[in-house]
N, CA, C and O atoms as CSV, one atom per row, in Angstrom:
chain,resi,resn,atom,element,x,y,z
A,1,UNK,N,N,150.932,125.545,-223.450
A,1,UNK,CA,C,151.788,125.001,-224.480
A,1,UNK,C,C,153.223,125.525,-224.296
A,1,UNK,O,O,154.128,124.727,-224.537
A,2,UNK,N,N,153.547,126.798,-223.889
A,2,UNK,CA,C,154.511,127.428,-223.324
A,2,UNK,C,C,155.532,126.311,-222.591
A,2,UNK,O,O,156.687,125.900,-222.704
A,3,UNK,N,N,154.421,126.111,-221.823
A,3,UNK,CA,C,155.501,125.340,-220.152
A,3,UNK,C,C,155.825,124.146,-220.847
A,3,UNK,O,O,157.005,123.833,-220.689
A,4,UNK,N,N,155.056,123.243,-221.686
A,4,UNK,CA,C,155.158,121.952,-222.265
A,4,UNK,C,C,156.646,122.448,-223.242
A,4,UNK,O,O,157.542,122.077,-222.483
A,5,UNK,N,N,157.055,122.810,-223.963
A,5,UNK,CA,C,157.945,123.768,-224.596
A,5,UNK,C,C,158.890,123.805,-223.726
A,5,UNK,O,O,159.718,122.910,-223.895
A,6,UNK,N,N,159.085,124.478,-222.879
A,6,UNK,CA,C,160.178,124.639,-222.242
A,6,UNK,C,C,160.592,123.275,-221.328
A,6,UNK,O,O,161.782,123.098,-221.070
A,7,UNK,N,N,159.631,122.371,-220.875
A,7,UNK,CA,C,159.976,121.216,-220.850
A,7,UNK,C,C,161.049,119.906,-221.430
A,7,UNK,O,O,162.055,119.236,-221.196
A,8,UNK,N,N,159.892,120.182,-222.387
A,8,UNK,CA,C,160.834,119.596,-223.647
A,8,UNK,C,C,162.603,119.904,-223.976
A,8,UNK,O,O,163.643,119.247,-224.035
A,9,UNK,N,N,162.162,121.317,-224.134
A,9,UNK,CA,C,163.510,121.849,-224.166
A,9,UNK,C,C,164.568,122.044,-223.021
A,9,UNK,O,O,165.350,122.994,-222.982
A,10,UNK,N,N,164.525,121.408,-222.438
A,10,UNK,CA,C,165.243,121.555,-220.669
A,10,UNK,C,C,165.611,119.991,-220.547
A,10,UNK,O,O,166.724,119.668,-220.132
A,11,UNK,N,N,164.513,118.888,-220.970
A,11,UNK,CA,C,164.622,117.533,-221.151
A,11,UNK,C,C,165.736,117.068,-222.285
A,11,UNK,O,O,166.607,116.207,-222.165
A,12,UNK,N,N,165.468,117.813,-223.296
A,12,UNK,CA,C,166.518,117.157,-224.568
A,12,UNK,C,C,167.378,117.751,-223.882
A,12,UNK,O,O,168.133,116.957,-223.320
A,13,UNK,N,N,167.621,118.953,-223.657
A,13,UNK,CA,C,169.017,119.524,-223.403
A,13,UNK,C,C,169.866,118.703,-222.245
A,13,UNK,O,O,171.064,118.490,-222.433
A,14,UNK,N,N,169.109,118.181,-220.863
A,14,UNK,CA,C,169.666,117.456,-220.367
A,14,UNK,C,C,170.095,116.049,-221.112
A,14,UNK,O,O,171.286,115.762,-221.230
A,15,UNK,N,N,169.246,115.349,-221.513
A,15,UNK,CA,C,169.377,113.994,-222.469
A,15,UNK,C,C,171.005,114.135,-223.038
A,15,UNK,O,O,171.951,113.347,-223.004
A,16,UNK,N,N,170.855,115.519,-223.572
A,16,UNK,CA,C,172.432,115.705,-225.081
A,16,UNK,C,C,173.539,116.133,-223.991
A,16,UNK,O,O,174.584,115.521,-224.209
A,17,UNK,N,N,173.599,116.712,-223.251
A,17,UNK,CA,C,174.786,116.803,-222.451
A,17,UNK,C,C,175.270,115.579,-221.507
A,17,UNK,O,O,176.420,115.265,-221.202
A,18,UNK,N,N,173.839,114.888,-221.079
A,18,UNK,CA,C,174.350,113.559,-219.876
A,18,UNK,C,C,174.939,112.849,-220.573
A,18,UNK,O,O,176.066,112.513,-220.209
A,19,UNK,N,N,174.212,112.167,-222.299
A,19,UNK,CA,C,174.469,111.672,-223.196
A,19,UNK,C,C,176.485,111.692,-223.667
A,19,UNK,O,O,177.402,110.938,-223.341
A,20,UNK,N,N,176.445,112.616,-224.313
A,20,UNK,CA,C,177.636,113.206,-224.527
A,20,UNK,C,C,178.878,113.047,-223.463
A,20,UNK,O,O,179.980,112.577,-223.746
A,21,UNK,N,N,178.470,113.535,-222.192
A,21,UNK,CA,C,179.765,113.466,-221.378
A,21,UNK,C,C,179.548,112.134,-221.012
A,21,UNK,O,O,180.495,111.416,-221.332
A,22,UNK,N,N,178.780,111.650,-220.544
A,22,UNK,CA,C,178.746,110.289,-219.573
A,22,UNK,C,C,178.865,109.313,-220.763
A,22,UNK,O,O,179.445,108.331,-220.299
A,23,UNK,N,N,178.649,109.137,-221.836
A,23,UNK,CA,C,178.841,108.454,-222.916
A,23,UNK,C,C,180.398,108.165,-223.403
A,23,UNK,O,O,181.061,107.129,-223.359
A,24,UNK,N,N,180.808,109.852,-224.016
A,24,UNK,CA,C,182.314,109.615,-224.286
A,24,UNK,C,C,183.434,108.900,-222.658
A,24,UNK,O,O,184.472,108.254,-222.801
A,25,UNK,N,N,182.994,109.166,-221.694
A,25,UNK,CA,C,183.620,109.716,-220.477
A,25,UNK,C,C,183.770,107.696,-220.345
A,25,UNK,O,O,184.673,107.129,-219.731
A,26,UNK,N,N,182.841,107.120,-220.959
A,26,UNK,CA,C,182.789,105.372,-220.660
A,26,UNK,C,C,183.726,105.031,-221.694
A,26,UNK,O,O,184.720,104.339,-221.471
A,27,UNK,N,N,183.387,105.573,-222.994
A,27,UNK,CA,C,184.140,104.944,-224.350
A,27,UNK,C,C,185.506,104.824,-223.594
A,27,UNK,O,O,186.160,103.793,-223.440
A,28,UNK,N,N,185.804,106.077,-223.155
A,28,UNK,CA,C,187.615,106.406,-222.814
A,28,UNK,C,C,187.908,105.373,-221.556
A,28,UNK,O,O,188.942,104.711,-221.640
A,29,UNK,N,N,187.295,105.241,-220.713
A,29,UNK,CA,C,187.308,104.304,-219.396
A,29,UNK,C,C,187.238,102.410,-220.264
A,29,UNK,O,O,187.496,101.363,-219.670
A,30,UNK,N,N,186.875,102.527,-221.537
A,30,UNK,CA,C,186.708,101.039,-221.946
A,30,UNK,C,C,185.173,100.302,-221.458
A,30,UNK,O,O,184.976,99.100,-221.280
A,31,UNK,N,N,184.565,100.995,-221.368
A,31,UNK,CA,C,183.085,100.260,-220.737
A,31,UNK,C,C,182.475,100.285,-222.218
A,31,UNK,O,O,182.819,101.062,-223.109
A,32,UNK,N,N,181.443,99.222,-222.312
A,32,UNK,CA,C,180.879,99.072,-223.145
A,32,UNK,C,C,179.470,99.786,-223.351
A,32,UNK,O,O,178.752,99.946,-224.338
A,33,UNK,N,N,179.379,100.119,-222.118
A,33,UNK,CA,C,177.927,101.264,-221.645
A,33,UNK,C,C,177.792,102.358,-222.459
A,33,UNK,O,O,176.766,102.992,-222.705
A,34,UNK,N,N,179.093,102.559,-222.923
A,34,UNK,CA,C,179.026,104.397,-223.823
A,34,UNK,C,C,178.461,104.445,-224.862
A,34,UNK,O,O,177.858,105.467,-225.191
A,35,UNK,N,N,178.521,103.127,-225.806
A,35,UNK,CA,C,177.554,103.315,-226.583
A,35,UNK,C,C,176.164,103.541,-226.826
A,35,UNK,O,O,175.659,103.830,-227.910
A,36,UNK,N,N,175.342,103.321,-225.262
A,36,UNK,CA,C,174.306,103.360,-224.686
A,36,UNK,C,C,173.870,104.430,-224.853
A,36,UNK,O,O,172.992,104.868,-225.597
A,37,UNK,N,N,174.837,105.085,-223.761
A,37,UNK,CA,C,174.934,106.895,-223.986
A,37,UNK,C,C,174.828,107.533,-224.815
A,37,UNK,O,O,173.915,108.357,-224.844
A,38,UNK,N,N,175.688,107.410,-225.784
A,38,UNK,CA,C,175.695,108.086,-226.920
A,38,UNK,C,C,174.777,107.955,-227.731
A,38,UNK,O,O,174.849,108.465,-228.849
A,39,UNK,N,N,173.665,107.202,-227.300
A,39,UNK,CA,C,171.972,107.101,-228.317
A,39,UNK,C,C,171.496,107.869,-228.001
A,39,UNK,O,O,171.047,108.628,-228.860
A,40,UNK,N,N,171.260,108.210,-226.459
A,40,UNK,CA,C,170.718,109.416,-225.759
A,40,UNK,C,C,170.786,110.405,-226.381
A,40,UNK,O,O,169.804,111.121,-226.188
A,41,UNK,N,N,172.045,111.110,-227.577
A,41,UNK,CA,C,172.241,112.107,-227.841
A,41,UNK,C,C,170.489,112.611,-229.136
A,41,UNK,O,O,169.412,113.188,-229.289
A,42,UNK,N,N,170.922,112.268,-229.344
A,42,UNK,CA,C,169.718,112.038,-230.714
A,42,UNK,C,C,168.207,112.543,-230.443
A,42,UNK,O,O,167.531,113.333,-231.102
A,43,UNK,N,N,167.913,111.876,-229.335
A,43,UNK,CA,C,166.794,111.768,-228.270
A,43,UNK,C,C,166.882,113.043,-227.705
A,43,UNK,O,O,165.863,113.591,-227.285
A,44,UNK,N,N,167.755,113.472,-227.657
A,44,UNK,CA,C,167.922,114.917,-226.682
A,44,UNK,C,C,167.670,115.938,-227.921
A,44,UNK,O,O,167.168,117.027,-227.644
A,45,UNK,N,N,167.934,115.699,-229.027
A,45,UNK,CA,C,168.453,116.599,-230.370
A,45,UNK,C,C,166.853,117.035,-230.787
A,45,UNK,O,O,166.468,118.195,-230.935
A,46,UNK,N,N,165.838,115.529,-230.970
A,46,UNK,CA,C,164.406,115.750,-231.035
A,46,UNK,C,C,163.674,116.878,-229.525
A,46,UNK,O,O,162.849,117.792,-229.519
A,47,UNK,N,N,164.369,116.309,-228.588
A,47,UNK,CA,C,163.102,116.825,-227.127
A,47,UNK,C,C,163.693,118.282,-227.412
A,47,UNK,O,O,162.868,119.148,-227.121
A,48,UNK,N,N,164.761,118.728,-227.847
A,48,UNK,CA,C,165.104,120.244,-228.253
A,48,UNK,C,C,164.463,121.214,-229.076
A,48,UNK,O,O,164.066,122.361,-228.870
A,49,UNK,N,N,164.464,120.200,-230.392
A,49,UNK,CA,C,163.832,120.923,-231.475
A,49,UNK,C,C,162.244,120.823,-231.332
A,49,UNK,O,O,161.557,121.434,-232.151
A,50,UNK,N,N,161.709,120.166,-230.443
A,50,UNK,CA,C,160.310,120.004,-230.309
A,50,UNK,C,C,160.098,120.954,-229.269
A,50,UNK,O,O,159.197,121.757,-229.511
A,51,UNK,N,N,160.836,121.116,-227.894
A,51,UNK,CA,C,160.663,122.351,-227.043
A,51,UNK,C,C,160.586,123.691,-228.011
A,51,UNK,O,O,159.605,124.414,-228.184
A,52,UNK,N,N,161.579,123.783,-228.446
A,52,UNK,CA,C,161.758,124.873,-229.145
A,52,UNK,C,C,160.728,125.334,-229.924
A,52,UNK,O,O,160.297,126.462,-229.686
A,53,UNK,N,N,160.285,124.730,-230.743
A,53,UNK,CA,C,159.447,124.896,-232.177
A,53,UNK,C,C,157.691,125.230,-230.955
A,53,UNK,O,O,156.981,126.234,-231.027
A,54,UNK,N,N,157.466,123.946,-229.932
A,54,UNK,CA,C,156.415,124.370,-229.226
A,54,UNK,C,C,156.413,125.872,-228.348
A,54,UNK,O,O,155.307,126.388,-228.192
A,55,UNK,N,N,157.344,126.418,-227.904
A,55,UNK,CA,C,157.513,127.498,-227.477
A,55,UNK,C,C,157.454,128.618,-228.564
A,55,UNK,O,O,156.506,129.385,-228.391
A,56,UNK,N,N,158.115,128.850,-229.469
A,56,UNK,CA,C,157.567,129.650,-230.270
A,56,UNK,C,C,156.106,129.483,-231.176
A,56,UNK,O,O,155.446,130.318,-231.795
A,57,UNK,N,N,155.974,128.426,-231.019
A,57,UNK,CA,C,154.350,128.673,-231.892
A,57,UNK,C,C,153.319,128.959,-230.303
A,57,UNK,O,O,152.150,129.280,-230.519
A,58,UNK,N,N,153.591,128.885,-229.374
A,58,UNK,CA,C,152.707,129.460,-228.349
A,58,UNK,C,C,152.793,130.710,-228.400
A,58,UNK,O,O,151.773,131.304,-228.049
A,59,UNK,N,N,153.973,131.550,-228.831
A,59,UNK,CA,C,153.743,133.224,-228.295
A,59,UNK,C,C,153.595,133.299,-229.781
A,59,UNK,O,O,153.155,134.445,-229.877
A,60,UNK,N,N,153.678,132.789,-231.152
A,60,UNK,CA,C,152.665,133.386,-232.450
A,60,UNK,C,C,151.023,133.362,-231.910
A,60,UNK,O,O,150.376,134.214,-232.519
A,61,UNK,N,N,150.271,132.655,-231.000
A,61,UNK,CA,C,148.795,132.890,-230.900
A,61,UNK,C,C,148.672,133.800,-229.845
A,61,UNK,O,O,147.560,134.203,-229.504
């Protein structure tokens, strides 16, 4: 449950940063794609708080 955890949390975290830069980085260029991106963020915000929360309830058992 550990490794699944840190998964997660390595996954959102990528999701919210690709999200974020490659998202704003289109808005400013005028592409219509950034808004795309910027959904990603959200998605990354859950795979975080779900890594997270699964990693610590593995080292409470």
């Amino acid at each position: 449950m550990h490794k699944l955890g840190v998964i997660f949390t390595l996954l959102g975290l990528a999701l919210s940063v690709a999200g974020l830069i490659v998202g704003f980085w289109e808005m400013v260029n005028g592409a219509e794609e950034g808004e795309a991106w910027l959904m990603l963020v959200p998605f990354g915000f859950v795979g975080l708080l779900l890594g997270v929360t699964l990693t610590q309830l593995s080292r409470k058992q």
